[in-house]
LOTORLO-954140 format. One line per 4 residues: their letters; for each residue x, y, z of C-alpha. Coordinates in steps of 0.5 Angstrom, whole numbers. Layout:
residues N
A> X Y Z; ...
end
This chain:
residues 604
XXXX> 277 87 -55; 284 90 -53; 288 86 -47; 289 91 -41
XXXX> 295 92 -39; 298 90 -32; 297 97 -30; 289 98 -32
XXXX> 288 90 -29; 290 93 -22; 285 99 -22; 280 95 -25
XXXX> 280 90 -19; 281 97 -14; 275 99 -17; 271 93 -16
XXXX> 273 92 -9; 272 99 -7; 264 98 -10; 264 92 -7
XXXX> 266 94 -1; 261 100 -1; 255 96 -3; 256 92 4
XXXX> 256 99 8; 250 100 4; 243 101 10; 240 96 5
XXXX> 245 91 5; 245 92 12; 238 91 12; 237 85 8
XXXX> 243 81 11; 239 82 18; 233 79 15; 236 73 12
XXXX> 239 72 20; 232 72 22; 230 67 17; 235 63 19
XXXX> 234 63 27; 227 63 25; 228 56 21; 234 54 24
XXXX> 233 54 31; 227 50 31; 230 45 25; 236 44 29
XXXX> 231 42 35; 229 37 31; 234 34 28; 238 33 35
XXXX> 231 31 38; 231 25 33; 239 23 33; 238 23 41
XXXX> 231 19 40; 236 15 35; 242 13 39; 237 12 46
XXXX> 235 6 41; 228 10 43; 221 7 39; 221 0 33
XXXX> 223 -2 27; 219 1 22; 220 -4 17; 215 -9 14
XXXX> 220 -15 15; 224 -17 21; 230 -22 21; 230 -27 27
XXXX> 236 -27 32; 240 -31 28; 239 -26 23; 239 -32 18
XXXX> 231 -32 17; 225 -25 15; 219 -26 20; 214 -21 19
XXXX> 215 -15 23; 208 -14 27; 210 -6 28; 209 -5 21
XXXX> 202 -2 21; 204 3 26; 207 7 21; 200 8 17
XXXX> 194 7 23; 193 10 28; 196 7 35; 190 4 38
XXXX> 189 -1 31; 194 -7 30; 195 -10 24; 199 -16 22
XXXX> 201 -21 17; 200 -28 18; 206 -31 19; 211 -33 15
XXXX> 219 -35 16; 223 -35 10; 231 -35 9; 234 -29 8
XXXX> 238 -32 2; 234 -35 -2; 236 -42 -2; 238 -45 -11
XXXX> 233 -48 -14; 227 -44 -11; 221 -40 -13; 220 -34 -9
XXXX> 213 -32 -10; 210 -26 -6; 203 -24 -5; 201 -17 -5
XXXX> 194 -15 -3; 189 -14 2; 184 -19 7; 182 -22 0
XXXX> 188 -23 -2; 191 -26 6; 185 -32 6; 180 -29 11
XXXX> 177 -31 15; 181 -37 15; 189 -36 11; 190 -43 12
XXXX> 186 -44 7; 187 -38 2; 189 -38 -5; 195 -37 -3
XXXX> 195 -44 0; 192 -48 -6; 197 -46 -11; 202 -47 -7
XXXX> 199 -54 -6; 198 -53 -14; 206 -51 -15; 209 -57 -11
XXXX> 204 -62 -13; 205 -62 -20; 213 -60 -20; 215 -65 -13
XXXX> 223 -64 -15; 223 -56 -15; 222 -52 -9; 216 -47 -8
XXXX> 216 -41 -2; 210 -38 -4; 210 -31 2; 203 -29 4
XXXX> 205 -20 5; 197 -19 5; 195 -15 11; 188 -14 13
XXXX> 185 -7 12; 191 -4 8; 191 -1 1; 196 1 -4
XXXX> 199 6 -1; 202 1 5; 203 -4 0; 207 0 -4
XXXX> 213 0 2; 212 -8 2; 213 -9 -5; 219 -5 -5
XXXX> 222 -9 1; 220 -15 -3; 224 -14 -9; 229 -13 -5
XXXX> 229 -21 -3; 229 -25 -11; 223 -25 -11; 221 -29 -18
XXXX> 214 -26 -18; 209 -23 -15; 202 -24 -15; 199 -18 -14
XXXX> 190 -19 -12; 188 -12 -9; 183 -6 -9; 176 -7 -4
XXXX> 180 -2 0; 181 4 -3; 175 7 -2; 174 5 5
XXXX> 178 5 11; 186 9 11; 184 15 8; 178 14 6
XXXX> 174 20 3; 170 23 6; 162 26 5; 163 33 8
XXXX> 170 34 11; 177 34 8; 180 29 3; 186 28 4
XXXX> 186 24 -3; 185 29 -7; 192 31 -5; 196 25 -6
XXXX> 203 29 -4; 200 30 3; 200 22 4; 208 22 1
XXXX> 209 27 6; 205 23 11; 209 17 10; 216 21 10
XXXX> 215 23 16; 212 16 19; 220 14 18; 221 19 23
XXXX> 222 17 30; 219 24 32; 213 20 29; 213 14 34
XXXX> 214 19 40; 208 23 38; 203 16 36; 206 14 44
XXXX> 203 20 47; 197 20 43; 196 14 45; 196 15 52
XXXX> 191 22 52; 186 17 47; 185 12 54; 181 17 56
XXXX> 177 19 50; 171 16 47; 171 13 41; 166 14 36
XXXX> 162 7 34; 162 4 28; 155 3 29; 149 4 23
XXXX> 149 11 24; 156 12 23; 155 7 17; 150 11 14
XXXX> 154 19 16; 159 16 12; 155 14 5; 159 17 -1
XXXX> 156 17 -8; 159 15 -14; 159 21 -17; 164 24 -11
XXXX> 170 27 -14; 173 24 -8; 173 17 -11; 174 19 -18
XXXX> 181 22 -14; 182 15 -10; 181 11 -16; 187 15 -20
XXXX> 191 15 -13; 190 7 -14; 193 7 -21; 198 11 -20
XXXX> 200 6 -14; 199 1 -17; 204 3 -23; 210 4 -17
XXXX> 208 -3 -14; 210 -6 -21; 215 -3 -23; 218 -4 -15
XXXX> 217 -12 -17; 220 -10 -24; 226 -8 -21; 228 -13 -16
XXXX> 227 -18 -22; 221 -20 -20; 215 -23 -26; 208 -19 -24
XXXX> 202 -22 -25; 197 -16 -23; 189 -19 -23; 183 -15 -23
XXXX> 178 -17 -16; 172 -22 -17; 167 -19 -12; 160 -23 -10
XXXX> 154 -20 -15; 148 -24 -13; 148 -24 -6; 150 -19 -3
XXXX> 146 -12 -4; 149 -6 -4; 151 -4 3; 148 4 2
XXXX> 145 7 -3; 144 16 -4; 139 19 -10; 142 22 -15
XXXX> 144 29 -13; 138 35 -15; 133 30 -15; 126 34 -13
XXXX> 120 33 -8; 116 32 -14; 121 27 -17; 122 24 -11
XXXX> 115 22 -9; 115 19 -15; 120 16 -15; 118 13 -9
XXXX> 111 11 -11; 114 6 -16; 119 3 -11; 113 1 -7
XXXX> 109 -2 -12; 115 -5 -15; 116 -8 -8; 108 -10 -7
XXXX> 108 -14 -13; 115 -18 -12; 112 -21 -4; 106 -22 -9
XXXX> 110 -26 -14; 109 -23 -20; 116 -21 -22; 114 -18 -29
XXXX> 109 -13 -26; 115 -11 -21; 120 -10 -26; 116 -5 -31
XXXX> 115 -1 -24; 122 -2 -22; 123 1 -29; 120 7 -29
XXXX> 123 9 -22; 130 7 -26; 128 13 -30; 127 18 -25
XXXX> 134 17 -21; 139 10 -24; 144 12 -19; 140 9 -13
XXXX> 144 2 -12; 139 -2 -9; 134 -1 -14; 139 -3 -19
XXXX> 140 -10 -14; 132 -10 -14; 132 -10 -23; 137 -15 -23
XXXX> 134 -20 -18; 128 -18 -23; 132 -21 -29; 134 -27 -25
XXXX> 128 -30 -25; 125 -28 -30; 131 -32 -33; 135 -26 -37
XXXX> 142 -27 -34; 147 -23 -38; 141 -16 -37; 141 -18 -29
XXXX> 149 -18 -29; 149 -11 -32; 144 -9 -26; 148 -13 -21
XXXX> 155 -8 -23; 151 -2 -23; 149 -4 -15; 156 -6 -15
XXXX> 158 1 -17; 153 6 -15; 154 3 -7; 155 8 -3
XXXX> 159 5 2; 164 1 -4; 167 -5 1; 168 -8 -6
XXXX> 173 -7 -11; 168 -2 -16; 168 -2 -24; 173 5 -24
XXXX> 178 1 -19; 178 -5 -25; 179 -1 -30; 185 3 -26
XXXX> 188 -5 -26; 186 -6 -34; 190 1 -35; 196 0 -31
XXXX> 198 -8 -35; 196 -4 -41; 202 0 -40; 207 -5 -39
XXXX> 208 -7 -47; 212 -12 -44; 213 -19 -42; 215 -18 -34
XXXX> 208 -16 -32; 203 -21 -35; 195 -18 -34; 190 -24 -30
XXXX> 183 -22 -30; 179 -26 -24; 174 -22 -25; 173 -25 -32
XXXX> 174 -31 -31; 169 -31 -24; 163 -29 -28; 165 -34 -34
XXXX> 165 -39 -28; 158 -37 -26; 155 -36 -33; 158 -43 -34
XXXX> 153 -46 -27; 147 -41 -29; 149 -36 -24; 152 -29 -24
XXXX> 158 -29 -17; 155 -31 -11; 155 -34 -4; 157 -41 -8
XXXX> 164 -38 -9; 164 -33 -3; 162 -32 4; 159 -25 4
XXXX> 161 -19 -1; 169 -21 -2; 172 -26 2; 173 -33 -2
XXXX> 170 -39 1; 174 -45 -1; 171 -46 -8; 173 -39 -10
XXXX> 180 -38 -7; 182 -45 -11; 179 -41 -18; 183 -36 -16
XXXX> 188 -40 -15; 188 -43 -21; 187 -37 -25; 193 -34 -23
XXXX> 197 -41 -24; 194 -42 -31; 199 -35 -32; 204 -37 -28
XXXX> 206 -43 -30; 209 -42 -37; 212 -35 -33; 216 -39 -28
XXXX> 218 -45 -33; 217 -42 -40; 221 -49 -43; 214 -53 -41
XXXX> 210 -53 -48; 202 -51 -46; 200 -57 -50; 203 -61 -44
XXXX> 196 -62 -41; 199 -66 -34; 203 -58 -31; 198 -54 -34
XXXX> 191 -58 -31; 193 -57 -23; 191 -61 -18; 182 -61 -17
XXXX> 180 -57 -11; 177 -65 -8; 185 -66 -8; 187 -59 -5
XXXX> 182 -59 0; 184 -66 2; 192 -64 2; 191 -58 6
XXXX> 185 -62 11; 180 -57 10; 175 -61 14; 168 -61 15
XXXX> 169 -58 21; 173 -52 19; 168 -51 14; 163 -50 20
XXXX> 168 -46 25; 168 -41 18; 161 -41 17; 160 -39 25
XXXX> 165 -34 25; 161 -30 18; 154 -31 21; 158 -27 27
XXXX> 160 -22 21; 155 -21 18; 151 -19 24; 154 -13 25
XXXX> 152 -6 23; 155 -6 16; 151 -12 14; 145 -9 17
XXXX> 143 -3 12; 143 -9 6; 136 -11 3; 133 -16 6
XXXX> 138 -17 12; 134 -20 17; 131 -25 13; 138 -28 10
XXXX> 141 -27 17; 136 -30 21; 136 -36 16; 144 -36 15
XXXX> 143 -37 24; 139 -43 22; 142 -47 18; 148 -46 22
XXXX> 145 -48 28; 142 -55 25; 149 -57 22; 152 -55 30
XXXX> 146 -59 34; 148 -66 28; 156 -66 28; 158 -71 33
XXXX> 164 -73 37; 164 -79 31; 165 -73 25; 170 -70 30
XXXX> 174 -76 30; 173 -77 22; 175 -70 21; 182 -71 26
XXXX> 184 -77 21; 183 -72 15; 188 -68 19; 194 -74 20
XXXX> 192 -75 14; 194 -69 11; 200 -69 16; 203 -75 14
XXXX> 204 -73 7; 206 -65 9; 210 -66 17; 213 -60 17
XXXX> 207 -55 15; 206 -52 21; 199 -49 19; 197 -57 18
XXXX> 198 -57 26; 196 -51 28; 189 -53 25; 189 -59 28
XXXX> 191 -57 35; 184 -53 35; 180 -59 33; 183 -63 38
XXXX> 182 -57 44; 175 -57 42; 175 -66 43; 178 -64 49
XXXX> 184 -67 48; 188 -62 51; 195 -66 52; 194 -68 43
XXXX> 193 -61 42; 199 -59 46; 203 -63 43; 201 -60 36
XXXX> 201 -53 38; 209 -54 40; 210 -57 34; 207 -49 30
XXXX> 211 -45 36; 217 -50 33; 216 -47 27; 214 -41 29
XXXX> 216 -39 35; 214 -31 35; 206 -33 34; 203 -29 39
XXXX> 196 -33 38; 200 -40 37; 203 -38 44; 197 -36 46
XXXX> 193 -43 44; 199 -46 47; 199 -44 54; 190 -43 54
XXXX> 191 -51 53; 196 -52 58; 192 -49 63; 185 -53 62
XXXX> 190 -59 62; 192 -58 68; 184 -57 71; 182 -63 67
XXXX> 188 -67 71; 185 -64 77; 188 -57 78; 184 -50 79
XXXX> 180 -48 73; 183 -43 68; 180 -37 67; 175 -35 59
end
């Protein structure tokens, strides 16, 4: 191409200035420059309101700290920050972490390990004697020259979408590994899918774009004022109606969504773990199989009237056959109802008590998971959510996430004393009594040793063969009095309404009540002094565990040594002086060792 000359530049540029200038004169440009205006008086003006609204929020030091840790006012230690949960619940739901206090700076030649789940993975009803307490007892008991700081994040009634923003704090405070125990509440609680109305898990964008805009101090002002309008409106009751309004089939796209939100969450909880250095070890969830029924059951979706009678009249001859004791007869009833619908979860619990007597464990186990499964309300972890575990370790090809199946290793155990999962190793349908959380313990301690201290060869029997679960109880006092203080507070449990839609409720309740009552009416002031000589015990060997002392201060307030039990929860708010209940025991015990001294009588 010919170069222009210096004259036809000149013309070139005029004439181009000359178009450009007469294009802005033009009534269309004048019309669309107006129109982006609006647009940004629309947008703007609103947008600008917000962002001088949150900066002056901000600077008035307006709201909390919105971060699951908070660091004491020395600065020097990380507590667990009990406004976390606001971010995710309602305002009227508080949820907090049981306490822990670590230092910021993890000390040299220490073992961070941090455990991400949710009540079944904190202990409850009793973290002191979590899992996470036994393999801590576990870890210091067969490596007494190393140091272990074993940091319970779990919290009760959270998912994987609030332990998403806990693991990558973790990751961000050397962690040498988490331990990841989660899923029985995916389908129930936050965000949980429901029957008829909109399913906010069928768009998991929506729930990033919620949680963004939970950062926000606008969002603290709107919970607050919510809050406030909600004192006076009525709350909808959890009673057994609302259970069964709430049933959902396993069929529902809603839990096919859920359990794909689930793995992807999981996904962004390893790599969170990953990146901070952390080794991962991720488990699939053990739950009771045997004695618990499902807690609701739908028939299959287009079932007939006729098909329905039919169904209906094999139940009831099964049903009448089983008070008669003829299993076999109940079982091919049952058999043929099975046909007609499979999906009714109860009926699926019915068969596989049927095998159970009948002596055909491996058939019975298979119904018990398809009771599991169909439960229209899954308060336990379900085969889609194991599966969603088992694909995300999958995809880690590599030696910084090692796959722990509890589920397996709780059935193996089961199958080897003749029995599927049952109430041996857990209190109701997922929390662990104490011989299941030290088989959990001991599951992941298994995986975890030689992903701590890969020098130590596994044939080295002594590091790889933990502590018994008669020594671990005995290190931590798991006397026979917590044992019954437990067992009172699920009795409780059990008789609320969720429970009350079970098969054969009444009668497993009525004689859980019983039993509780006979073993109440025998313990006497002489058991009580045995089980406070376990605890100093216990202290002697563990002085500064502040859990040992809080348990022991309970004991001693229900002997009436009101002035022991003082002094012991002194001792827990030395350690943890931010423990509102400790503070609260404290201060109740104070009160009734001033009556007992003569003063006025405290308040229940």
């Amino acid at each position: 191409m010919p170069q222009l000359q210096t004259k036809d530049k000149r013309a070139l540029l005029a004439w181009q200035k000359g178009s450009l200038s007469s294009n802005l004169k033009s009534p269309k440009f004048k019309k669309f420059n107006r129109f982006i205006l609006k647009i940004i008086l629309i947008l703007g003006l609103p947008l600008s309101i917000i962002v001088a609204v949150e900066l002056i929020l901000r600077i008035a030091g307006y709201g909390y700290p919105i971060e699951f840790f908070a660091k004491t006012e020395d600065g020097q230690y990380l507590i667990p920050n009990p406004h976390f949960s606001k971010r995710f619940f309602p305002p009227d739901v508080i949820k907090e972490a049981w306490p822990f206090k670590i230092p910021v700076k993890k000390a040299e030649d220490t073992k961070r390990i941090f455990v991400i789940g949710d009540s079944a993975a904190q202990g409850t009803p009793a973290p002191a004697f979590g899992f996470a307490r036994i393999l801590e007892v576990m870890l210091q008991q067969q490596f007494p020259d190393k140091k272990f700081e074993i940091v319970n994040v779990a919290m009760r009634g959270i998912n994987s979408h609030v332990m998403i923003p806990i693991a990558r704090e973790c990751a961000k405070y050397e962690p040498d590994a988490f331990l990841i125990y989660a899923g029985n509440n995916e389908i129930v609680g936050l965000y949980a899918p429901d029957p008829q109305g909109f399913n906010i898990v069928d768009y998991p964008f929506l729930i990033q774009i919620k949680h963004l805009f939970s950062t926000t101090k606008w969002y603290q002002l709107l919970s607050d004022i919510t809050l406030k309008l909600g004192k006076s409106r009525k709350k909808e009751v959890q009673d057994f109606e609302y259970f069964q309004r709430h049933r959902i089939p396993f069929s529902h796209p809603s839990r096919i969504s859920t359990a794909r939100n689930f793995e992807s969450n999981l996904e962004k909880i390893c790599r969170a773990g990953i990146a901070g250095g952390a080794k991962v070890l991720l488990s699939t969830i053990a739950v009771n199989l045997q004695d618990c029924p499902p807690f609701g059951s739908l028939h299959k979706k287009g079932m007939t009237d006729d098909e329905i009678n039919k169904w209906n009249y094999f139940v009831k001859l099964g049903d009448d056959e089983m008070t008669r004791g003829n299993t076999p007869t109940a079982l091919d009833s049952y058999l043929k109802a099975l046909a007609i619908d499979p999906q009714y979860a109860e009926l699926n619990y019915k068969i596989a008590v049927c095998y159970t007597k009948l002596g055909d464990l491996n058939t019975a186990i298979e119904y018990y998971k398809a009771a599991r499964d169909f439960d229209c309300l899954p308060f336990r972890a379900d085969n889609r959510l194991n599966e969603a575990i088992r694909k995300t370790a999958s995809r880690f090809n590599n030696s910084n996430l090692i796959f722990v199946d509890a589920e397996l290793a709780f059935l193996s155990h089961s199958l080897s004393h003749g029995k599927a999962p049952d109430n041996t190793l857990f209190h109701e349908h997922v929390h662990l009594k104490f011989s299941g959380d030290y088989l959990l313990a001991k599951t992941f301690y298994e995986k975890l040793i030689p992903t701590l201290f890969p020098e130590i060869k596994k044939d080295n029997s002594i590091l790889y063969n933990p502590p018994s679960e008669q020594e671990c109880a005995f290190l931590l006092a798991y006397t026979p009095w917590d044992e019954l203080d437990i067992a009172a507070a699920i009795v409780k449990l059990t008789a609320s309404p969720l429970f009350q839609g079970q098969f054969d409720h009444s009668v497993r309740q009525g004689l859980s009540e019983r039993i509780l009552n006979e073993k109440l009416k025998k313990i006497t002031m002489a058991d009580l002094k045995k089980c406070a000589l376990m605890y100093e015990m216990a202290i002697s060997k563990r002085p500064d565990d502040w859990q040992l002392h809080l348990n022991y201060g309970n004991l001693l307030q229900v002997m009436k040594n009101y002035n022991l039990a003082c002094r012991e929860y002194q001792i827990v708010l030395k350690h943890v002086p931010f423990f509102q209940k400790a503070q609260y025991l404290h201060n109740t015990t104070l009160a009734y060792l001033n009556y007992q001294q003569g003063g006025v009588q405290p308040k229940h």
